[in-house]
N, C-alpha and C positions, 0 to 999 in steps of 0.2 A: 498600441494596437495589437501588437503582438503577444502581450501580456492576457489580453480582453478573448482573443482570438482562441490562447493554449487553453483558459479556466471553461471557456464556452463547450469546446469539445473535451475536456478532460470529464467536467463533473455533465455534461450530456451523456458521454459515451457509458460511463460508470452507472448512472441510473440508468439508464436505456437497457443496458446489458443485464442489470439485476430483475429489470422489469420484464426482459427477454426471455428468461428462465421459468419466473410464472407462467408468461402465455405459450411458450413450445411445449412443456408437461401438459397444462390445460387443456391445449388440443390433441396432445399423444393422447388423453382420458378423454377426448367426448365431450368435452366440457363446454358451452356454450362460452363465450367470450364476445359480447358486446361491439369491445373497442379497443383498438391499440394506438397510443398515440406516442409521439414523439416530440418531447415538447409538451409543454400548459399554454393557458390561454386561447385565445382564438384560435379559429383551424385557417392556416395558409395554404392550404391541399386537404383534401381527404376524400376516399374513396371506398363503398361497401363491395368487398370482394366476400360472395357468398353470403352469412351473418354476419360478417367481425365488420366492421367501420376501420379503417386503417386510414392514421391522421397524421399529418405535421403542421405542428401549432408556433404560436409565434415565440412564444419564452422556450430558449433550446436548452433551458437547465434540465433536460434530465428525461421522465416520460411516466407515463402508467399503462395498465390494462384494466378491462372492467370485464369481470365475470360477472355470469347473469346470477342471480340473489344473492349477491355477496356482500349489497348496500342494504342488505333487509328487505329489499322485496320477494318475499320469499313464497313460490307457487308450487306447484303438484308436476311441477314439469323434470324428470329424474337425471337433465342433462345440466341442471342449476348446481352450481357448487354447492351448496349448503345439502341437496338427496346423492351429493357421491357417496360411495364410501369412506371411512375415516383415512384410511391409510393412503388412498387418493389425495384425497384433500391434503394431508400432511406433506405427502412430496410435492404437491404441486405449491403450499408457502415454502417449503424446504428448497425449492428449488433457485429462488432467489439468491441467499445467500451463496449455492453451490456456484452458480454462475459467476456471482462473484471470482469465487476461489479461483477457478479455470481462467477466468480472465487473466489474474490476475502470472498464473503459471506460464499463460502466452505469452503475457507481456516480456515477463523474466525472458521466457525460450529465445524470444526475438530479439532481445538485447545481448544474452550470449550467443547466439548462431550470427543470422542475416548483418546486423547492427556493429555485434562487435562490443566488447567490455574495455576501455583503457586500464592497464593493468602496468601498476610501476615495477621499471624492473632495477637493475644492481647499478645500471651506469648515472653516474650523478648528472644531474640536466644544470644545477647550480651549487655550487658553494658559497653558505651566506656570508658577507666580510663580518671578520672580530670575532667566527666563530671556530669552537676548535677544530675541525673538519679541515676549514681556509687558513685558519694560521700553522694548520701544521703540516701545506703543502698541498693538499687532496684540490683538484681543481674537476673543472665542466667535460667532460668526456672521458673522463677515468670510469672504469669496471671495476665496481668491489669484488674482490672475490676469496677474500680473507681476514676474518677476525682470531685473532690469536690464533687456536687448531681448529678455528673452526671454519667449514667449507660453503660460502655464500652463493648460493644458487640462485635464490628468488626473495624482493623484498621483505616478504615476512620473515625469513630467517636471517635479513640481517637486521631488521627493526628489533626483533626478538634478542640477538646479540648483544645490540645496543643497550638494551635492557639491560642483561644480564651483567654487562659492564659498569652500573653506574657507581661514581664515587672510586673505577678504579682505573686505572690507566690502561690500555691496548694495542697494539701492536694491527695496524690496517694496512689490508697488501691491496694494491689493485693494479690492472692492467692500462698500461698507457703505451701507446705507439707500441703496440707486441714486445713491451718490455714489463718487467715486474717493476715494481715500487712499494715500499713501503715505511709508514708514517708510523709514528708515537702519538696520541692524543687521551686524554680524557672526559669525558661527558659532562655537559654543562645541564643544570637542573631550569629549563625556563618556565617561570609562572604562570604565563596566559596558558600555555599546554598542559603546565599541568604533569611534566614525563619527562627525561632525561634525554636530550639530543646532541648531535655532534653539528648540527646546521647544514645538512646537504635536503636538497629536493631531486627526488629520483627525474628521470626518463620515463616518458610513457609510450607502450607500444598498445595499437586495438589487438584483440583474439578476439578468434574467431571460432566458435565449436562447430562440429558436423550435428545435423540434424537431431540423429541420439542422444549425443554429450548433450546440443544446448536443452532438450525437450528433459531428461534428467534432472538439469540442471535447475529449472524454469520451477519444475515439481517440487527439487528438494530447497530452495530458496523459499518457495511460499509454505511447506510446511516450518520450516526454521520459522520463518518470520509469524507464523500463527502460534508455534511455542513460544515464540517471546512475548506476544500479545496475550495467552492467558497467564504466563510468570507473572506479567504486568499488571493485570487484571487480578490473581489472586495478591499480588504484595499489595493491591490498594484494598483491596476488602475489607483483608487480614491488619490492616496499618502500619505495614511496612515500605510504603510506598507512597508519594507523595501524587496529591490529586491533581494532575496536568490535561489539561484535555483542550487537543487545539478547533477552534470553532471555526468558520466559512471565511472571517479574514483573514486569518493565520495559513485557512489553508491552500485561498488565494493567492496569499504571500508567498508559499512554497511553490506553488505552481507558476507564479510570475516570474521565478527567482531561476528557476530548471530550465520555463521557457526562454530566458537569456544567456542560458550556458552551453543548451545543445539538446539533441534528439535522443540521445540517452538516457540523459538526467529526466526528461521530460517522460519517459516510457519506463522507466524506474518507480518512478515515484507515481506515476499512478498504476504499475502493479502494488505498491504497499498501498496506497489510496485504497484500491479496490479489495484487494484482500480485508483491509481493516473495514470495509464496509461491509462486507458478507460477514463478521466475527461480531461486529458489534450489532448489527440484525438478528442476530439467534439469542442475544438476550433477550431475558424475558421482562423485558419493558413495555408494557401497556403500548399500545399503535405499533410499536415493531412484529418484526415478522416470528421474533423470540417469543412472543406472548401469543400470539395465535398460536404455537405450536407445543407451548408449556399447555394451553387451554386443552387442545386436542389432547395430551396428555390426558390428562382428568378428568376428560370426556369416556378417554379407553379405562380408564378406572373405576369410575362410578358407572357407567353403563349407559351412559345418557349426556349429552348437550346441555352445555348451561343455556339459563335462559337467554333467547337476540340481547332483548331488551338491555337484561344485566351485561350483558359481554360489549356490547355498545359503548355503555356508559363508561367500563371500565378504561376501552381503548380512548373514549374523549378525554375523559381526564388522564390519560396518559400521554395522551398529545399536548395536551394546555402545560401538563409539567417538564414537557420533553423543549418546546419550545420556551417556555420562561427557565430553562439551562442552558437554551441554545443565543437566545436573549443574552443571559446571563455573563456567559462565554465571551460570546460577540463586543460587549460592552468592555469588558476587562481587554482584550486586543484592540478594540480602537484607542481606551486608555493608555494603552501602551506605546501605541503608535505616534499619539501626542505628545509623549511624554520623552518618546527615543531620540 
């Protein structure tokens, strides 16, 4: 339940939000908007404040807005999406994915401020037996706090250490009962990792940033993670990169998996969620929000609008090919799932 409970509001709040950013531009522009709902399917609530219809329907996956001629009913009336002007209309799809992006910067912020990051630090929480770490004395409440000359402050610089040690032997001081100690070991190479370890599992303390660190913070995590998604994006183009693309069970999965570890993991993962949804929206793939706005491109170029009709058909068959990848996907993880 708990699993059913995190994906309902993860992938709700995620559409809902990208759908959000349509309709607040829409109505900053004058825009005539229909309907906003929450939710597909039948309306369990809904109410016309003004023109908009404001609904919550029964399927909580997620949500839309309907501007008025946006389905091709298209009239004389200059508040209809389709008689804005270009550059209106462009921020107002543009705005979907940005929404994303902000989402996705909050989420970060509230997990470094309010929430708190576990962040491991020097003092060992374990020593695995048989490894060189435990056979060569280093025990559960020791302070690293030296590798050879070099001065261990903070995990990564003694992971990084570690590294730099493999294949040779080291000399590890640590603090125990306000005394020094220190040990001989060498690094052992283990295969599931994949990396040169001595066997310890750090300590974990939460941080906490002030409102500025964590709001910095929250920014520069979601552009980090939007550069790694076009490196990614261009190494598969280019075919330097291998085609992985996880679909609605996979990403269930990850959401089920967060929702049983804690409130972090779970607000983590759908700021990349969200992030990656406003990234992969600005492609310009036929029904996304990327092809409306490549369109409108070409629009400002040639001088004129392509034809509904043609621009219709394109976005249909972009949707029949968008879901038989999505089909596609889906299939290959429940394969997997039977097969794990």
């Amino acid at each position: 339940m708990t699993t059913v409970i995190a994906i309902i509001l993860v992938f709700g709040v995620l559409v809902t939000v990208h759908e959000l950013g349509h309709f607040l531009v829409a109505k900053a522009f004058g825009m005539r908007v229909e309907e906003f709902a929450v939710g597909f399917g039948p309306a369990l609530y809904k109410r016309r404040v003004g023109e908009t219809v404001y609904a919550l329907r029964i399927i909580p996956l997620g949500g839309y807005n309907r501007l008025a001629g946006m389905e091709g009913n298209k009239t004389a009336d200059p508040r209809e999406y389709p008689n804005r002007p270009l550059w209106q209309r462009f921020l107002v799809v543009l705005a979907g994915p940005i929404m994303n992006l902000i989402l996705a910067a909050i989420l970060y912020a509230v997990c470094f401020g309010p929430v708190g990051i576990p962040t491991p630090t020097t003092t060992v929480q374990q020593a695995i037996p048989h490894y060189p770490a435990y056979e060569a004395g280093i025990r559960p409440g020791d302070r690293i706090i030296q590798i050879d000359r070099t001065r261990i402050t903070n995990w990564e610089t003694l992971a990084h250490a570690i590294v730099n040690h493999k294949n040779h032997p080291m000399n590890v001081t640590v603090e125990r009962d306000h005394t020094r100690r220190t040990f001989k070991l060498q690094t052992r190479y283990d295969k599931k990792l994949k990396e040169y370890i001595i066997g310890i599992q750090p300590a974990f303390v939460t941080v906490h940033q002030n409102f500025a660190a964590a709001t910095m913070s929250g920014v520069r995590q979601t552009v980090d993670l939007s550069g790694q998604w076009f490196g990614a994006l261009y190494r598969l183009v280019t075919g330097h990169g291998p085609f992985d693309l996880t679909g609605p069970v996979g990403i269930a999965e990850l959401v089920g998996q967060a929702a049983h570890t804690g409130l972090v993991d779970v607000l983590l993962l759908s700021a990349a969620l969200s992030a990656n949804l406003g990234l992969f929206n600005i492609l310009p793939i036929p029904v996304l929000d990327g092809s409306r706005l490549f369109l409108m491109i070409v629009e400002a170029i040639r001088g004129k609008p392509m034809d509904p009709d043609h621009e219709n058909m394109i976005h249909f068959v972009g949707f029949i090919i968008l879901m038989a990848l999505v089909l596609f996907v889906t299939f290959r993880e429940v394969e997997h799932l039977f097969h794990a």
